[in-house]
N, CA and C atoms as a LAMMPS dump frame, in Angstrom:
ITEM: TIMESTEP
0
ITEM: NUMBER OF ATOMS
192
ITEM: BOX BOUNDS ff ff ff
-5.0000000000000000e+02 5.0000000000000000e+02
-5.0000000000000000e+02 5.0000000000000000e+02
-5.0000000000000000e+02 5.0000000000000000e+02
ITEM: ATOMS id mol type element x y z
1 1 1 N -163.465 -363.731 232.011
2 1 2 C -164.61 -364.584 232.287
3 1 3 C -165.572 -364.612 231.097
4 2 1 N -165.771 -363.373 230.358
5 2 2 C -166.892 -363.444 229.084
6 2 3 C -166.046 -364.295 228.076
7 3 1 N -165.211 -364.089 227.695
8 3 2 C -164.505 -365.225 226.669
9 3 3 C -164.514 -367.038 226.988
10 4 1 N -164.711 -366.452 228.05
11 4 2 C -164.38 -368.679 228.567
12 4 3 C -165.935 -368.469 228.631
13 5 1 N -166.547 -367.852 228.984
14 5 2 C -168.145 -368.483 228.772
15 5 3 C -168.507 -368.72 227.062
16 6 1 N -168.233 -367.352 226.246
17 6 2 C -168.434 -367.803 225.162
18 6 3 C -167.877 -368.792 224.354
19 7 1 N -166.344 -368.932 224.295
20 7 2 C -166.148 -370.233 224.115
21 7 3 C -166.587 -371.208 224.362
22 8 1 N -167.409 -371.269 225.796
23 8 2 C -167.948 -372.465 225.82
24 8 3 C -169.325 -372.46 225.802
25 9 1 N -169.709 -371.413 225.257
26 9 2 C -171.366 -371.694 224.399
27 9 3 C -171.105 -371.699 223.362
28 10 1 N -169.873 -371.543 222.288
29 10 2 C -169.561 -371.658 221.015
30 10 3 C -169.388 -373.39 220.757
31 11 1 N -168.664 -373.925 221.738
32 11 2 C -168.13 -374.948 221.693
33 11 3 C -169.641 -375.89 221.861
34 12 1 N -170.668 -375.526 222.982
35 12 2 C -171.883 -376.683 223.028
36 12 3 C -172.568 -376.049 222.163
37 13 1 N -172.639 -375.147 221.342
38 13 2 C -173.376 -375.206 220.473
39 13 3 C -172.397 -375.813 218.884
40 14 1 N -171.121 -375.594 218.716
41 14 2 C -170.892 -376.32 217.502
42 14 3 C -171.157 -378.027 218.018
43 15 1 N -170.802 -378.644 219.219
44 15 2 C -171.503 -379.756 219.281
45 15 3 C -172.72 -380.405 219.348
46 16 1 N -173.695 -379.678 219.295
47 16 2 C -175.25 -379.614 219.381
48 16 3 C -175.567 -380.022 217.777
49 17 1 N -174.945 -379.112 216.88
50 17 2 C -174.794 -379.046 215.445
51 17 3 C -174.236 -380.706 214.898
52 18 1 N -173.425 -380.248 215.488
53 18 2 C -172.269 -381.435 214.947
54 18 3 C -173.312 -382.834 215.02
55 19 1 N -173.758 -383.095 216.521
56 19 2 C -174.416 -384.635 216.544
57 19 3 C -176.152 -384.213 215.866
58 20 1 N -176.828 -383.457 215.709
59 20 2 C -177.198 -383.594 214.717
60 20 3 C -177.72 -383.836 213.41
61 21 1 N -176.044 -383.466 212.561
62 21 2 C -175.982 -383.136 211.56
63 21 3 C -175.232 -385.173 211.409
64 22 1 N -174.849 -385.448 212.189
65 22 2 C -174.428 -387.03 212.22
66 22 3 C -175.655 -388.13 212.7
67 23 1 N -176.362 -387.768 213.325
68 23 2 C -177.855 -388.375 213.499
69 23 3 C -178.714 -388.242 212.17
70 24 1 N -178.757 -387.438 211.44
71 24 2 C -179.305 -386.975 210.764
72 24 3 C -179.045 -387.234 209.389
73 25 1 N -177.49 -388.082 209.175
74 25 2 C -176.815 -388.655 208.011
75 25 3 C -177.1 -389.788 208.217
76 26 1 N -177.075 -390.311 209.439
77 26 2 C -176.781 -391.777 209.811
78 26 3 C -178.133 -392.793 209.968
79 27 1 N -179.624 -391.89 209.635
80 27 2 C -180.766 -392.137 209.251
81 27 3 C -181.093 -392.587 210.532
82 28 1 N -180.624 -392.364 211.985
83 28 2 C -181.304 -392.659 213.112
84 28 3 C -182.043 -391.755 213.506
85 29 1 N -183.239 -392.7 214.293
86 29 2 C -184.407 -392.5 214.65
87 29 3 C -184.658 -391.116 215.799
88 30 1 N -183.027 -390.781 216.411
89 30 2 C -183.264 -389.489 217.076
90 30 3 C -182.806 -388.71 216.652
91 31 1 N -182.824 -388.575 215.283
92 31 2 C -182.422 -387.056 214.612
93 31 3 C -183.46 -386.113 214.655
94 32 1 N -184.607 -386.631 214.911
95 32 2 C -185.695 -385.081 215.572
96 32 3 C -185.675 -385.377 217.125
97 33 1 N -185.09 -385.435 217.812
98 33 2 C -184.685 -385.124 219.03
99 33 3 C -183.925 -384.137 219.282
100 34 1 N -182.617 -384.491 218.159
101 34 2 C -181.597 -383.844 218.455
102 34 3 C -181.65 -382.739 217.955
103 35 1 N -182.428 -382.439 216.792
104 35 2 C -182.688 -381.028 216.184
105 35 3 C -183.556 -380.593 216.834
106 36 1 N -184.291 -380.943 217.503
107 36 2 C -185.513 -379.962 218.228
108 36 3 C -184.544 -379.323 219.275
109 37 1 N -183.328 -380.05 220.359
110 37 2 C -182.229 -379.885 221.111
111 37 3 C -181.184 -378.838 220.554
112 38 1 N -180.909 -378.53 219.2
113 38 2 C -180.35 -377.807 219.005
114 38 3 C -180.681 -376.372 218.618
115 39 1 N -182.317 -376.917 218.172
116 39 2 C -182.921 -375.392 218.279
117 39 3 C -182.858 -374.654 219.337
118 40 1 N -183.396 -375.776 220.387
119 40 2 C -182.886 -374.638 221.646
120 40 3 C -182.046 -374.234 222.103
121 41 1 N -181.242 -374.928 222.001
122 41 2 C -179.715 -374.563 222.788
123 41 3 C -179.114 -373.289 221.198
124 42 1 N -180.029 -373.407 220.097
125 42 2 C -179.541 -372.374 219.828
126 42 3 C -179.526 -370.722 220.013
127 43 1 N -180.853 -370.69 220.672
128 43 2 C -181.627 -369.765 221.125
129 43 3 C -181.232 -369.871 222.659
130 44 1 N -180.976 -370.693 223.835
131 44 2 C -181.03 -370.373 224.687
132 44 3 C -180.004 -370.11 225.412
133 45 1 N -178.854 -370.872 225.03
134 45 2 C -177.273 -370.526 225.192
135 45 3 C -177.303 -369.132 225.292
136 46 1 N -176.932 -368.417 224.369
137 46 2 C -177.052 -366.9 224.101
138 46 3 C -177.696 -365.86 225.115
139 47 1 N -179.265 -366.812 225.57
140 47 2 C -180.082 -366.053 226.368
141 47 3 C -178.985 -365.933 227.993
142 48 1 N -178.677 -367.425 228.105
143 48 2 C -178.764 -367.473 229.415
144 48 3 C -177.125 -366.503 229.56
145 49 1 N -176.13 -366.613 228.895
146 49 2 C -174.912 -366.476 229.147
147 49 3 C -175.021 -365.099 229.22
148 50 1 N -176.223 -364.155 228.155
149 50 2 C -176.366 -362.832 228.474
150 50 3 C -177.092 -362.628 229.902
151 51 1 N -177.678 -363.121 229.956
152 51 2 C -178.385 -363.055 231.609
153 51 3 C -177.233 -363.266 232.629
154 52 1 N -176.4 -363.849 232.388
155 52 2 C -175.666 -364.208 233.192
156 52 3 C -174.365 -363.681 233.329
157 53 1 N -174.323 -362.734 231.911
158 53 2 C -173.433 -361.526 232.37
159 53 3 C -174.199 -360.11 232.897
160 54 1 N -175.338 -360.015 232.644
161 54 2 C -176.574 -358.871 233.564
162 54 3 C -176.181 -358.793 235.117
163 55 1 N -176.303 -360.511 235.656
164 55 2 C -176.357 -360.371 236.989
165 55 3 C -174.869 -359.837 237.379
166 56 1 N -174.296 -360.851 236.685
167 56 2 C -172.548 -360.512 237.322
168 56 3 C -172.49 -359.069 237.173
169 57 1 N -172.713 -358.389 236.304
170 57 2 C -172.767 -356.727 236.08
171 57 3 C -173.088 -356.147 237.287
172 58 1 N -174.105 -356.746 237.692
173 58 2 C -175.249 -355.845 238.825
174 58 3 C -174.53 -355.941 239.969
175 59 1 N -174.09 -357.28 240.083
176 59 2 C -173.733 -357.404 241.294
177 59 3 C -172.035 -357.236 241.878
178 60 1 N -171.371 -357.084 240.41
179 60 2 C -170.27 -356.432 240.153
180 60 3 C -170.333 -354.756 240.945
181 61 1 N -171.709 -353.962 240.265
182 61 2 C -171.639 -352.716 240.501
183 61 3 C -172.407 -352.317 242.339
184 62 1 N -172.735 -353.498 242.553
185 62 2 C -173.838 -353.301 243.623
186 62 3 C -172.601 -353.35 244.809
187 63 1 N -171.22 -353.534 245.229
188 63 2 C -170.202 -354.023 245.942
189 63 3 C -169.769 -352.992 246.403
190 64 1 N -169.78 -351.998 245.172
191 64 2 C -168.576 -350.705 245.193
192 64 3 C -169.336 -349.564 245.528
């Protein structure tokens, strides 16, 4: 389960990057949208998926 989550905060965050870094070539008008969007998701991905292996932990250990 921790690998398929991180893969897939690896994966929305290389796409977060990716559009961007293509907004951002392509001289459109929401390339500070999308970078303000990737700041967070760069910072918050990380947060939440660790939080979200905390609970599963807890409640992993809280059963047995």
């Amino acid at each position: 389960m921790k690998r398929i989550l991180a893969l897939a905060g690896v994966i929305l965050l290389l796409f977060m990057y990716g559009a961007t870094m293509f907004f951002a070539l392509s001289g459109s008008p929401s390339a500070d949208g999308w970078f303000k969007a990737s700041i967070f998701c760069t910072i918050a991905v990380p947060v939440l998926l660790y939080a979200y292996m905390l609970v599963y932990r807890y409640l992993k250990n809280r059963k047995k």
